[in-house]
N, C-alpha and C positions, 0 to 999 in steps of 0.2 A: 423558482428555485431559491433565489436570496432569501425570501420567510422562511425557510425552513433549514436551511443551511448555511452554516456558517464560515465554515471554508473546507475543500477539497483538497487531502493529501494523496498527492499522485507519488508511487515509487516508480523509478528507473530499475526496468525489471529487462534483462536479454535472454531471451527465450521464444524459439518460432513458434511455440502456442499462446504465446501473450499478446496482449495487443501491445503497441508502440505506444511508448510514452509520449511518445510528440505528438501522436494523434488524436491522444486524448486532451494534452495541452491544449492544443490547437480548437479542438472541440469547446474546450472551458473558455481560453479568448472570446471567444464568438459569443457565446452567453455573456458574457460580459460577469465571468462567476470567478469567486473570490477563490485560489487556489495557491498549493506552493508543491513541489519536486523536491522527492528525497532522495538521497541515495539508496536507503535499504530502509527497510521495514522499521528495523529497531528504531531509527532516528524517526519518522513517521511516528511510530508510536509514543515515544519519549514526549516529541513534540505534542502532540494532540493532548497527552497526557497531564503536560504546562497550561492547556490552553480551561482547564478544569469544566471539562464540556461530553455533554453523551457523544461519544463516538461509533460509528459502522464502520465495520470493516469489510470489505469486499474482497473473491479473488477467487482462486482454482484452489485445490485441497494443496498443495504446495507453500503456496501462498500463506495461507487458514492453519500450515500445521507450523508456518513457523512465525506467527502471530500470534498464535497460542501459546509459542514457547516463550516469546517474550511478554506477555502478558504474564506468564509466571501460572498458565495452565494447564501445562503440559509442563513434564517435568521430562522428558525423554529430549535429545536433542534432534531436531529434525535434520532429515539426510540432506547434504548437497548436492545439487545436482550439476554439472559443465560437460556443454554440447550434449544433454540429452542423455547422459550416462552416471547412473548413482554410485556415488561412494558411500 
């Protein structure tokens, strides 16, 4: 995985259909893989986006529509969502 990746941004995401963040932390430790924890998307992407590097994004359509908004591809705002209920 280190040839080909350069570093793993993981968000802090609370939601019972995501996986835990610490799981995947913990996952990345063990590989011994270069990684850092955002708080939200935006900072994740800001970041990656200093590091002037191809980035993948990964995640559920949730995730994907509000990644798109801060990439500036999506021009709609994407919904919120707390406990499972949209506003």
């Amino acid at each position: 995985m280190k040839e080909i990746v350069d570093v793993i941004h993981i968000v802090k995401r609370s939601h019972e259909r995501l996986a835990n963040y610490k799981i995947l932390e913990n996952n990345l430790k063990s590989l011994s893989a270069n990684y850092k924890v955002h708080a939200t998307i935006e900072d994740a992407i800001s970041f990656a986006k200093s590091l002037d590097s191809d980035c993948v994004i990964t995640g559920s359509f949730y995730i994907m529509s509000e990644a798109r908004y801060n990439l500036g591809i999506e021009k709609k705002k994407f919904r919120r969502f707390l406990n499972g209920y949209c506003f």
